[in-house]
FILUMRO-701865 format. One record per atom (N, C-alpha, C, O, CB): x, y, z; residue in one letter. Coordinates in steps of 0.2 Angstrom, whole numbers, padded with zeros to 4 digits, always signed. Each point is the difference from the previous one (the first is absolute). Glycine has a CB too. Layout:
<pts>
XYZA ...
</pts>
This chain:
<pts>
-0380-1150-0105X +0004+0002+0006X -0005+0003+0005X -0005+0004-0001X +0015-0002-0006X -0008-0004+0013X -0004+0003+0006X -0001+0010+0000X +0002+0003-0005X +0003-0016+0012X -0007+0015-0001X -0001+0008-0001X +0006+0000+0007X +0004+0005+0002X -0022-0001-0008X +0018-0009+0009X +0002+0002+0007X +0009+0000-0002X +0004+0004+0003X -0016-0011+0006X +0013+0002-0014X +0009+0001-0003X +0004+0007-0003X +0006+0001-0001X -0009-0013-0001X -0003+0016+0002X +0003+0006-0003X -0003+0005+0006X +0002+0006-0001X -0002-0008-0014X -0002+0001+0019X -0002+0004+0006X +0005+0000+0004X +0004-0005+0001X -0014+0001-0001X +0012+0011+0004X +0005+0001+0004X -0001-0005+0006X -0005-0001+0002X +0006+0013-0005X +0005-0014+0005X +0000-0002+0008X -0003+0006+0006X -0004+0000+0005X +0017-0008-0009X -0010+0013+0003X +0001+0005+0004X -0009+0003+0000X -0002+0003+0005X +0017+0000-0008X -0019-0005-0001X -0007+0003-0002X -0004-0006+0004X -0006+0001+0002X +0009+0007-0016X +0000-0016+0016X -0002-0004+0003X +0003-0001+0009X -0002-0003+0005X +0000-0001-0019X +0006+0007+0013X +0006+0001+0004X -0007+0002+0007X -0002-0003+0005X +0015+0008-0015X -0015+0001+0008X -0001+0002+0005X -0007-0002+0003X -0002+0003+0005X +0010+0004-0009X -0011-0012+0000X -0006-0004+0004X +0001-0005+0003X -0005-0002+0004X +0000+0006-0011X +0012-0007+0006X +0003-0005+0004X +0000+0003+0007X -0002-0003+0005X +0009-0002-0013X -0004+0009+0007X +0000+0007+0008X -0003-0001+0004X +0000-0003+0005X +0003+0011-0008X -0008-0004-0001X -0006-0001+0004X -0005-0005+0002X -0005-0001+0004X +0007+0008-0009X +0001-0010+0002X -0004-0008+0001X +0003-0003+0007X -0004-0002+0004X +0004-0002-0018X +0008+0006+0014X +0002-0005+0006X +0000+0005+0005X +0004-0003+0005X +0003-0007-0011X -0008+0016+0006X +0000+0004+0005X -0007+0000+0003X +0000+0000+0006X +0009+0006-0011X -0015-0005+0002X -0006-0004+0002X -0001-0005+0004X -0004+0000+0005X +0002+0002-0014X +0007-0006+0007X -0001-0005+0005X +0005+0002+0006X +0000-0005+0005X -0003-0004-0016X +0007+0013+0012X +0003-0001+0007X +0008-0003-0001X +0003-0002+0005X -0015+0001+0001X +0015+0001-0014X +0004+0000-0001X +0006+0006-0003X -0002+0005+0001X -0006-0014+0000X +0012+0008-0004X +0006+0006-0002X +0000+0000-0006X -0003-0004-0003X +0009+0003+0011X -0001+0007-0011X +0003+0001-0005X +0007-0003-0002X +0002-0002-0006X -0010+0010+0007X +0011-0008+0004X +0004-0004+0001X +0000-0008-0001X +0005-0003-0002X -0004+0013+0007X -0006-0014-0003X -0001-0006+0000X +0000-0001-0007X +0005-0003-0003X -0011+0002+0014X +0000+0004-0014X +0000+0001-0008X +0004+0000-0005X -0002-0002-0005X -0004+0005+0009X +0012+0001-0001X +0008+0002-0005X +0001-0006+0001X -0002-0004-0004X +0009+0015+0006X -0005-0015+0003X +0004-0006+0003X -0002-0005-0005X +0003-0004-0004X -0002+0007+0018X -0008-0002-0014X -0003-0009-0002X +0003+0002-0009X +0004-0003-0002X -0019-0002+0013X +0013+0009-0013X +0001+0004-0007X +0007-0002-0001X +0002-0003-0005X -0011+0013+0006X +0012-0008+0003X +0010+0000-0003X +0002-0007+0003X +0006-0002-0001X -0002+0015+0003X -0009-0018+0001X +0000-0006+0000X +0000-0003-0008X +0005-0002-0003X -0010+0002+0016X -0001+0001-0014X -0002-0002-0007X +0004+0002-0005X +0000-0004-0005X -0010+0004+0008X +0013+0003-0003X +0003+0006-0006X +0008+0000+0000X +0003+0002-0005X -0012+0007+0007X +0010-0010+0005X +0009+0000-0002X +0003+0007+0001X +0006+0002+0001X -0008-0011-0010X -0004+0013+0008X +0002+0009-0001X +0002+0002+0008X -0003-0002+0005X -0006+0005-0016X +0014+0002+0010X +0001+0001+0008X -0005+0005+0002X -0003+0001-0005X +0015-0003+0006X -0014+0006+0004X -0006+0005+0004X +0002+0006-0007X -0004+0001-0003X +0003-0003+0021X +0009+0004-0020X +0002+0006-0003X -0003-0002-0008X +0000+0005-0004X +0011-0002+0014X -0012-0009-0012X -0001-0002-0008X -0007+0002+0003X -0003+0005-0003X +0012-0017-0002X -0011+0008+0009X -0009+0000-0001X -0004+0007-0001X -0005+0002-0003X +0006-0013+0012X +0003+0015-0004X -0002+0006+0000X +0002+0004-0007X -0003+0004-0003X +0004-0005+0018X +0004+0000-0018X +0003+0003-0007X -0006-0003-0005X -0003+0003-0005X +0017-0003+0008X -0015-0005-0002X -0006-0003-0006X -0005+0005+0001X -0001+0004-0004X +0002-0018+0004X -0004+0015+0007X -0008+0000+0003X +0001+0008-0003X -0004+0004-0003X -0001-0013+0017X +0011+0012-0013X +0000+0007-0001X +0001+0001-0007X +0001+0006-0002X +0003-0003+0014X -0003-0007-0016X +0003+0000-0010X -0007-0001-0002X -0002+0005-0004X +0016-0013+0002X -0020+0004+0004X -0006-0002-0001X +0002-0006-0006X -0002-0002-0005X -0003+0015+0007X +0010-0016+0002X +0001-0007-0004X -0008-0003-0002X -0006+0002+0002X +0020-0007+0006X -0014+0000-0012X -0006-0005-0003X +0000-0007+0005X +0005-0004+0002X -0003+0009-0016X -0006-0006+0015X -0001-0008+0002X +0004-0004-0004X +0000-0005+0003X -0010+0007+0001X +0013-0002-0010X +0002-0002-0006X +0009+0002+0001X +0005-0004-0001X -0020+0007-0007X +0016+0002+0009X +0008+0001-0002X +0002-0001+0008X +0006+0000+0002X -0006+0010-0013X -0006-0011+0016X +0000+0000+0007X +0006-0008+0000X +0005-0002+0001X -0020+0010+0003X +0008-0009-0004X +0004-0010+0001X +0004+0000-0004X +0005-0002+0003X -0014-0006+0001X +0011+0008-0012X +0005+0002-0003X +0006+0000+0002X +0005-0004-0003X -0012+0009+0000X +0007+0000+0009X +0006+0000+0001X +0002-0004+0007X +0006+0000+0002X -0006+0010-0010X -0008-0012+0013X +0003-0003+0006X +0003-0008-0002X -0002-0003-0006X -0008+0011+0014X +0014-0010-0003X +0003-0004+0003X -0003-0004+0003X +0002-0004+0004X +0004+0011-0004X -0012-0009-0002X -0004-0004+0003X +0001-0009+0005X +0001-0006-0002X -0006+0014-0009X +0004-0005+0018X +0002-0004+0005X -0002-0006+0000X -0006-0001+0002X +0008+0009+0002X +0002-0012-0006X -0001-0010+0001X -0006-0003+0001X -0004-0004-0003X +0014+0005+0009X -0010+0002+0000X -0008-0001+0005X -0005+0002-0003X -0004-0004+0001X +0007+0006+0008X -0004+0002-0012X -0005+0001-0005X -0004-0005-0002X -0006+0002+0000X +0014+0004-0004X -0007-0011+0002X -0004-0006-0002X -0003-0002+0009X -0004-0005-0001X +0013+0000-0013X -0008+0007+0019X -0003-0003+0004X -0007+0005+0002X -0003-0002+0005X +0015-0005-0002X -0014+0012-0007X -0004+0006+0001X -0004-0005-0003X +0002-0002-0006X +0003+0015+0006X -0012-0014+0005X -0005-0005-0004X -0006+0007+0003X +0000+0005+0002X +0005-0023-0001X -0011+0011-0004X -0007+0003+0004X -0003+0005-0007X +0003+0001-0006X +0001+0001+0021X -0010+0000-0011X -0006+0003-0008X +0000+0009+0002X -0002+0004+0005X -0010-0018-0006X +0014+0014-0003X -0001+0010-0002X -0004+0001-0003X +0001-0002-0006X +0007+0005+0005X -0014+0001+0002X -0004+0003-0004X -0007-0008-0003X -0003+0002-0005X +0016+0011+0003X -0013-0017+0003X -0001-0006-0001X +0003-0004-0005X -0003-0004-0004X -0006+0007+0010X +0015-0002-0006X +0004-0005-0005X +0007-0003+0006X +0003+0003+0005X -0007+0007-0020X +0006-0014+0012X +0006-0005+0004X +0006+0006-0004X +0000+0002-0005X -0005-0019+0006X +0010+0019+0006X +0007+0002-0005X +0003-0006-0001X +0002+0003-0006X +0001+0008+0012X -0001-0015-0007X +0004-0007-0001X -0004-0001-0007X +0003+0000-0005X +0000-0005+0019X -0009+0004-0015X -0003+0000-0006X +0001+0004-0006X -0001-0002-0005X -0004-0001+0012X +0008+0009-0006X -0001+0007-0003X +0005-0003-0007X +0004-0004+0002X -0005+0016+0010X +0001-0011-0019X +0003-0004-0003X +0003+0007-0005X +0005-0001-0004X -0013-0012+0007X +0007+0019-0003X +0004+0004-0002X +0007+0001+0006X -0002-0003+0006X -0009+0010-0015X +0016-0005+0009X +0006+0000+0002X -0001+0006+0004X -0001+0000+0006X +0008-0007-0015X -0007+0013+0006X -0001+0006+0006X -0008+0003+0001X -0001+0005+0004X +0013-0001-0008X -0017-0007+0001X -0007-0001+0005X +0003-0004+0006X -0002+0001+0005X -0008-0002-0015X +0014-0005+0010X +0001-0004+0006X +0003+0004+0004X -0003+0001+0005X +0004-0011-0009X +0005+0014+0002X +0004+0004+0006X -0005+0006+0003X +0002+0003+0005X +0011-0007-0011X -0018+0006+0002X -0003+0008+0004X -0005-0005+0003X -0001+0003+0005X +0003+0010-0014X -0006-0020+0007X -0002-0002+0005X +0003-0002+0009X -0002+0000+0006X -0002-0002-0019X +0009+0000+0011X +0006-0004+0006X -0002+0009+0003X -0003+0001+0006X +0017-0013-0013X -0012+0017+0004X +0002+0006+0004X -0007+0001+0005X +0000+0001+0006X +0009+0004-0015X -0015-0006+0004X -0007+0000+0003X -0001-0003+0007X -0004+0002+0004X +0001-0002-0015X +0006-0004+0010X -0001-0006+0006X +0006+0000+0003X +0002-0005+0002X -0009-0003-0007X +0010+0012+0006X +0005+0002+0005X -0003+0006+0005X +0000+0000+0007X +0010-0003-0016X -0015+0009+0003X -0003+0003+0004X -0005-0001+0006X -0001+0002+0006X +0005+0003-0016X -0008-0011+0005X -0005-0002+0005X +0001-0004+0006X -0005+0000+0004X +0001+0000-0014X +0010-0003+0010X +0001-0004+0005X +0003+0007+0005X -0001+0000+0006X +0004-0014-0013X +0000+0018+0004X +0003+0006+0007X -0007+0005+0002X -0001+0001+0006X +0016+0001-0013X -0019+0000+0003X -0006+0001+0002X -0004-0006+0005X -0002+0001+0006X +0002+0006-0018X -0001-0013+0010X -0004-0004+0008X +0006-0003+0004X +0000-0006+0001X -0012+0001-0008X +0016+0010+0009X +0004-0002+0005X +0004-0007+0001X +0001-0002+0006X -0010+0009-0002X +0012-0010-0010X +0005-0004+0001X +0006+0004+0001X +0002+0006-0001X -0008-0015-0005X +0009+0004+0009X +0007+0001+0005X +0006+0002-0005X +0002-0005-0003X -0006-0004+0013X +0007+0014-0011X +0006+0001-0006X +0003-0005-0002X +0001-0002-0006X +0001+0010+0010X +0000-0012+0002X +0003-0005-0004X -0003-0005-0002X +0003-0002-0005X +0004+0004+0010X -0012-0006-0003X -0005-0003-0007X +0000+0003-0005X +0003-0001-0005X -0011-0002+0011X +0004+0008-0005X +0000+0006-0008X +0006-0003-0005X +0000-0001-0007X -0004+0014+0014X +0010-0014-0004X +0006+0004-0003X +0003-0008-0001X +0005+0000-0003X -0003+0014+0010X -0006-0020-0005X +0002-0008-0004X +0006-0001+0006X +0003-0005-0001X -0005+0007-0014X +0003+0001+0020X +0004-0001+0007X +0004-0006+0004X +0003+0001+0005X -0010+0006-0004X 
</pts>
């Protein structure tokens, strides 16, 4: 088992932030693309980040949106479409949601529009 599935969201949470605020982006943008992926509404997401949910009980319990399978491209140098455990693929998809809101794609790209 990976180290990152028993790892809080909320303890990764906040390097997403920072990541896309670096770049001249929001925290808001970040909720959005996140409750895209998740199904969870801004008040779920924030109840997980503030429970110290797991990456593990996280997706667990999202709702995981359709579009989903259209989150392509290489994270960290691996393909997410490749990823062949089931929730390594979804904390990848999330990865590459961040990365795309960090270099300035347009929400609604991000978001499979």
């Amino acid at each position: 088992m990976h180290r990152i599935f028993s790892t809080s969201v909320a303890s990764v949470y906040s390097h997403y932030v920072a990541k896309v605020e670096r770049k001249g982006r929001t925290q808001a943008e970040l909720d959005e693309a996140i409750c895209w992926l998740t199904g969870f509404s801004p008040t779920e997401l924030r109840a997980h980040l503030d429970a110290g949910t797991t990456f593990e009980d996280f997706f667990a319990a999202a709702r995981l949106n359709p579009a989903a399978s259209l989150i392509t491209g290489v994270v960290c140098g691996i393909r997410v479409e490749d990823v062949e455990d089931p929730l390594m693929q979804k904390i990848r998809y999330l990865d590459k949601l961040v990365d795309e809101i960090a270099r300035g794609k347009a929400m609604d790209k991000v978001l499979r529009g």
